[in-house]
C-alpha positions as CSV (number, residue, x, y, z in Angstrom):
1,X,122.8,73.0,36.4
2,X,125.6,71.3,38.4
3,X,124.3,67.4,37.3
4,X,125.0,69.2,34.0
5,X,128.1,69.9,34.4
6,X,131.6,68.2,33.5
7,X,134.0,71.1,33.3
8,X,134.3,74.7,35.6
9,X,136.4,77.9,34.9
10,X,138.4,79.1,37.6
11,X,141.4,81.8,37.6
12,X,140.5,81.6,33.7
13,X,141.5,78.1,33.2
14,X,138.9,75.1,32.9
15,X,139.2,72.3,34.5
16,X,136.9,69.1,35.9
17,X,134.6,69.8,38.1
18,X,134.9,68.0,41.1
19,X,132.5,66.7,44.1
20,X,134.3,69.5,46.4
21,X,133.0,72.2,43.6
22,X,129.7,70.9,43.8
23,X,129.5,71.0,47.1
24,X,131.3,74.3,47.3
25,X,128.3,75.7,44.8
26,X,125.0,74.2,46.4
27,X,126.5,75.6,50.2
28,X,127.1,78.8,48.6
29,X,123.4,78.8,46.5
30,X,121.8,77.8,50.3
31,X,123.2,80.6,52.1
32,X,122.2,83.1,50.0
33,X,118.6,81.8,49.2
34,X,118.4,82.2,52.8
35,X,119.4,85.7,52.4
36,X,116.2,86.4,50.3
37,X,118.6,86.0,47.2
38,X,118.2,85.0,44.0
39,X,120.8,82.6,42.6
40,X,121.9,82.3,38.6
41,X,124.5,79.9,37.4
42,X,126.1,80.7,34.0
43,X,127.5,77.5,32.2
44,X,128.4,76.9,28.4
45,X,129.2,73.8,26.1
46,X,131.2,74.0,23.0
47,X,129.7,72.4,20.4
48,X,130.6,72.3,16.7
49,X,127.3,72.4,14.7
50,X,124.1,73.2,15.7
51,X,123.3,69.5,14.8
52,X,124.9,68.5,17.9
53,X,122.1,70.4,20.3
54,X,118.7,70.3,18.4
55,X,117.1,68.4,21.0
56,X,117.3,69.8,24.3
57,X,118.6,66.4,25.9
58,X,121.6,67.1,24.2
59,X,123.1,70.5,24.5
60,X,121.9,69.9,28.6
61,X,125.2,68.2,28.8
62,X,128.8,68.3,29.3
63,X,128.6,72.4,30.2
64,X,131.5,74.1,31.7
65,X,130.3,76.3,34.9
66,X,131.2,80.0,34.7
67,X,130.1,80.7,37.9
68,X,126.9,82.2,40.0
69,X,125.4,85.6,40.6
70,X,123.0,86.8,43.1
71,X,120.6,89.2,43.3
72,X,118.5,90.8,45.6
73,X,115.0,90.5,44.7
74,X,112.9,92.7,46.7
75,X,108.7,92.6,47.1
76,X,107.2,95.7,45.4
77,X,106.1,98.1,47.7
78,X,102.3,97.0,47.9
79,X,102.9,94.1,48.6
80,X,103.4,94.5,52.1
81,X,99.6,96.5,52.6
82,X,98.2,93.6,50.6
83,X,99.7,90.9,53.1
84,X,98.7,92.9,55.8
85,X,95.4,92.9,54.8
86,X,94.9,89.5,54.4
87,X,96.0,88.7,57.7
88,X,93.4,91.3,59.2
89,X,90.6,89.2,57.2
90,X,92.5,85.8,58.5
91,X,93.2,84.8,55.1
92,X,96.2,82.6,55.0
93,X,99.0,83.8,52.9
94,X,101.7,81.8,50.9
95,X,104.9,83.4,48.7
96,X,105.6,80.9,46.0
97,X,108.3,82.2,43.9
């Protein structure tokens, strides 16, 4: 999303984005992913007409950032037994999320 983005809101004013906000976003998105969290960015673009976004290529640009929520996003309950018992039969396991 942040490629995608020209503008950011913050203390309810918009403004450029700049390199330092980018940077600021990614650190903050790595830390939590560490955490086991999962990371949303909102974003927006004004646009007139829908004539201005019918292709996708198009309305994926010049967004304003509204900023990033994170979640915790815990494995069901089985799951653990299940991993358990694939390491007991020496099957390899892999979470791809």
């Amino acid at each position: 999303m942040l490629p995608l983005a020209t503008h950011v809101i913050e203390n309810e004013q918009v403004r450029l984005i700049t390199q330092e906000d980018k940077e600021r976003y990614t650190a903050y998105d790595d830390t939590q992913a560490s955490h086991a969290m999962r990371n949303l960015v909102f974003a927006y673009r004004d646009v007139a007409t829908l004539e201005e976004v019918r292709k996708l290529q198009d309305a994926e640009k010049d967004l304003t950032i509204l900023g990033m929520v994170c979640m915790i996003d815990p494995p069901r309950e089985e799951v653990i037994d299940a991993v358990v018992a694939a390491h007991n039969a020496h099957i390899k396991t892999v979470v791809i999320t």
